[in-house]
N, C-alpha and C positions, 0 to 999 in steps of 0.2 A: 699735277702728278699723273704719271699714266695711270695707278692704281683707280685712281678718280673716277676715269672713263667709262660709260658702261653703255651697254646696247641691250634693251629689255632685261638681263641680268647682268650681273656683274662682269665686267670684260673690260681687261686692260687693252689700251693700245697695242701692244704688242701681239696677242693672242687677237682680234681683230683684224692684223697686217696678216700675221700667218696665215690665217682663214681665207683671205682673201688672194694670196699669193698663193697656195693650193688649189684654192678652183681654180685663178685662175691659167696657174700652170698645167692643170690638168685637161684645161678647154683646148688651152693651143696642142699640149700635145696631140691629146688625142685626135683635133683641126686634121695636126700634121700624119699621123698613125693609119688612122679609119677614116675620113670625114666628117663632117658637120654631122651632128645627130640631134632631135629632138630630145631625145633620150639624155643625152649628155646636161642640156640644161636643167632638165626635170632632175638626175642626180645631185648638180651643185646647188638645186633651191631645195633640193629639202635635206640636204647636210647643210647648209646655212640656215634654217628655217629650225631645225632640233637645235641647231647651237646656239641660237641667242634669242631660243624660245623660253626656256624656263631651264634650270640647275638641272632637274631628273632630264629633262629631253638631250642637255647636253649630254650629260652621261652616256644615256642609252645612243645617241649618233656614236660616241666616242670611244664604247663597247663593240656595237656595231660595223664599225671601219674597219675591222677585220674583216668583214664578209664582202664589204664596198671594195676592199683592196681585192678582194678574190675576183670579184666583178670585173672591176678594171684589167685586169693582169685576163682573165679569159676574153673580153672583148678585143684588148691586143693582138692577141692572136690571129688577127682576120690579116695583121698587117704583115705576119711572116708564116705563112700555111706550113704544114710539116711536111708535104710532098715536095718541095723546093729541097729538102735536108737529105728525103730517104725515099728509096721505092714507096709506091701503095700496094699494099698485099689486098687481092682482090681473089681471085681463084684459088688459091693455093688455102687460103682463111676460108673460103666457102667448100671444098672439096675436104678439108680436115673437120670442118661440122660433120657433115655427112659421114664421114670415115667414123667419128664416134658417135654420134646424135644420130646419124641417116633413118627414117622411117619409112615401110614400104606401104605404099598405097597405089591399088589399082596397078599393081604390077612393074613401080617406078619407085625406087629411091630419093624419097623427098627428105630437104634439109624440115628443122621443127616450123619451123620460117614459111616453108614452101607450103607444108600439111597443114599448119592453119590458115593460110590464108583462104584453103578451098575448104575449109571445116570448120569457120568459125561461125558466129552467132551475134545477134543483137545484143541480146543480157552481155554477151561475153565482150562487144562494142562498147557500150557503154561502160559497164565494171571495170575495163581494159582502161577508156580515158579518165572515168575519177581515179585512178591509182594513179595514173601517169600525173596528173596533177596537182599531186601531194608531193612529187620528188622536190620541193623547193619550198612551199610553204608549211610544211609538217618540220623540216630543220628551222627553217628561220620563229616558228610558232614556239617550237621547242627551244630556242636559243633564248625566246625573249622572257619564255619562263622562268630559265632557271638564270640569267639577268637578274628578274625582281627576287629569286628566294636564293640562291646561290653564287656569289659572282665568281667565287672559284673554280666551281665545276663550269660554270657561262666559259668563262676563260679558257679551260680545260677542254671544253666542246667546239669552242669556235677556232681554237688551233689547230685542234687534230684536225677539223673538219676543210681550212685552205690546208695544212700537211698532204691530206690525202689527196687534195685537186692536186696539188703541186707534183706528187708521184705519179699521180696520171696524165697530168702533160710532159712530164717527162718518156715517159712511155708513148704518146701520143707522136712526140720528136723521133723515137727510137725503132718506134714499128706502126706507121699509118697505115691504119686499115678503115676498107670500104665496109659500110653497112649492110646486110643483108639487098635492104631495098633497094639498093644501087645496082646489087647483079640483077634485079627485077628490070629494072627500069633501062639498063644502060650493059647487062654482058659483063664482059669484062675486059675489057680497055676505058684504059680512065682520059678522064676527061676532067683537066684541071678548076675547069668555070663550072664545073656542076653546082648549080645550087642547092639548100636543102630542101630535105622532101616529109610530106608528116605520115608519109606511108601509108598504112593500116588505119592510123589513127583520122583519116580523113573522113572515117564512118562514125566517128562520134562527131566529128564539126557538121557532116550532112547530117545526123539524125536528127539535131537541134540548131539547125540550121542559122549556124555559128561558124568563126573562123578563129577559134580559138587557138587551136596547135597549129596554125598555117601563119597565124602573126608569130608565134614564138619558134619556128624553125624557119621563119625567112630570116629570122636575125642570128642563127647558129655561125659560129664561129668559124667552124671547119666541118666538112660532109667528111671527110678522112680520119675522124678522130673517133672510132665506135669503139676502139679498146683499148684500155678498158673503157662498160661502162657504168661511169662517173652515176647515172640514173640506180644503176645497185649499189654503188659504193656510199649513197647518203645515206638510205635509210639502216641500214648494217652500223652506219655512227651511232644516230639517234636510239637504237634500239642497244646497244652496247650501254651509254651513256644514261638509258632509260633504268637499266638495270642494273646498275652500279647508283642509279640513286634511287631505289628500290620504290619505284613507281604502278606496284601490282597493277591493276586491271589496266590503267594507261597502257602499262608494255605490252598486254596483247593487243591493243588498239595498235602500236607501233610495229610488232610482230607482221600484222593480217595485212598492213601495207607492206612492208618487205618483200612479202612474198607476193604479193598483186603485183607491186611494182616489174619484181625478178622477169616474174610471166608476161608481164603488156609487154615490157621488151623484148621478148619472143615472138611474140604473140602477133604485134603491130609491125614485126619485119625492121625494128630500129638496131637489133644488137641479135649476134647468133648467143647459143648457150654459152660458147667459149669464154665472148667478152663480157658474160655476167660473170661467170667465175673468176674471170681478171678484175672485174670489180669489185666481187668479195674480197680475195687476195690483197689487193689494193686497199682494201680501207682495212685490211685487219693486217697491214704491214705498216700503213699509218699511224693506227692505233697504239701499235706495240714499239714503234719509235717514236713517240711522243712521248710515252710512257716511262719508257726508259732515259729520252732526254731530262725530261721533266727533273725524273731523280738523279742523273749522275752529270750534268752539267750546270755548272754553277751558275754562268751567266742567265740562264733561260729560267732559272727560281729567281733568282731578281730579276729579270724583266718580269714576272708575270706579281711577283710581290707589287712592283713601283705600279705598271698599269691597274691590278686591282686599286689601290689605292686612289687613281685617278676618277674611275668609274663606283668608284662607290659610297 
């Protein structure tokens, strides 16, 4: 009987077949999509690896695929850029900094971008890259927590959390805009094969003579995608989420990254003021649509009924 069949835990043939015809569906796509990636392998071994490692590992993969489908769905993106859809607003996004932000230094109207780049600091180098790289492992830390003591709120956190990526690439379609460091580097005439850049942040990979943020923005999705940004719009979840499960001194921990994060992306020339405030915006338009589906649509309290269920 298929129920019989097992692979290190209990696993029906069926659930086996499934497993196997999602990687492997998701290889050729993606083959087809982006190219061949190292990367790609490394994801279908250790979602194979959590799921027929032990019962809790399956779980937590099968909690987790919310954040893998977010993964997937942002890597795609490389195979339909937003500037193919819509202009890229380049000057027009940098000359409305300045119109509101502009600071005078030395007798010139600098965007906040511009003024720190010739004002900035070491301490302020390095504090700049550990914030910047908590934007991804501080939600995923957070997600796994409240997994083992919450699966509600997990569920609750890991929706809103692809909801808000999904409003921001919608916005990403609607209005491509160039990042600060792109009018550094390039003016303003665009230039479709631009690859990414780690700007600012290049002084924390030289300081420790490292290539940390130069491997994680060669693989960036789109140079045209800074607003909103997505980099403010995480920790604004986590810190919402922190305090709705009344997580005292944790939330200022959560807090004092929020706002490091807000400023390295100023700071590092990745995002103007604007598109941190569209990422505010964004994650607490998120928030407050999830919120409200949650309660007034029926089908999405049974889905989140049936998957707790699954994972727990």
């Amino acid at each position: 009987m298929a129920a019989a069949f097992s692979i290190g835990v209990k696993t029906t043939i069926r659930q086996a077949i499934a497993v196997f015809l999602i990687s492997a569906a998701y290889l050729l796509l993606s083959i087809f999509l982006v190219g061949y990636k190292v990367d790609q392998l490394v994801l279908i071994g250790i979602f194979n690896g959590l799921f027929y490692l032990s019962a809790i590992t399956r779980k937590f993969v099968l909690g987790f695929s919310i954040f893998i489908v977010y993964w997937i769905i942002f890597d795609y993106m490389k195979a339909f850029p937003n500037y193919n859809y819509n202009p890229v607003h380049i000057a027009d996004l940098y000359n409305l900094e300045k119109h509101f932000f502009g600071i005078n230094f030395n007798g010139k109207l600098l965007t906040p971008n511009e003024y720190w780049r010739v004002n900035g600091s070491t301490f302020l180098d390095i504090m700049g890259g550990i914030f910047y790289l908590c934007w991804i492992p501080v939600p995923l830390a957070f997600a796994a927590y409240l997994f083992f003591t919450n699966k509600k709120q997990f569920l609750y956190f890991s929706l809103t959390f692809v909801l808000v990526n999904f409003l921001g690439f919608v916005v990403y379609y609607l209005f491509p805009a160039a990042p600060p460091w792109y009018v550094e580097y390039h003016g303003f005439n665009f230039i479709a094969s631009t690859h990414g850049n780690t700007a600012g942040l290049v002084k924390f990979d030289n300081y420790f003579h490292a290539g940390i943020f130069k491997s994680i923005y060669s693989k960036g999705s789109n140079v045209f995608a800074a607003m909103p940004s997505l980099h403010s719009s995480y920790p604004v979840i986590v810190l919402y989420y922190g305090l709705k499960n009344r997580l005292g001194l944790i939330n200022i921990f959560f807090a004092i990254v929020t706002l490091g994060i807000w400023f390295t992306a100023v700071y590092a020339s990745h995002h103007y003021i604007l598109d941190v405030f569209a990422g505010i915006i964004c994650a607490a338009a998120g928030i407050a649509l999830f919120t409200l589906l949650a309660k007034r649509v029926q089908f999405i309290g049974t889905f989140l009924d049936k998957y707790q269920n699954v994972i727990r």
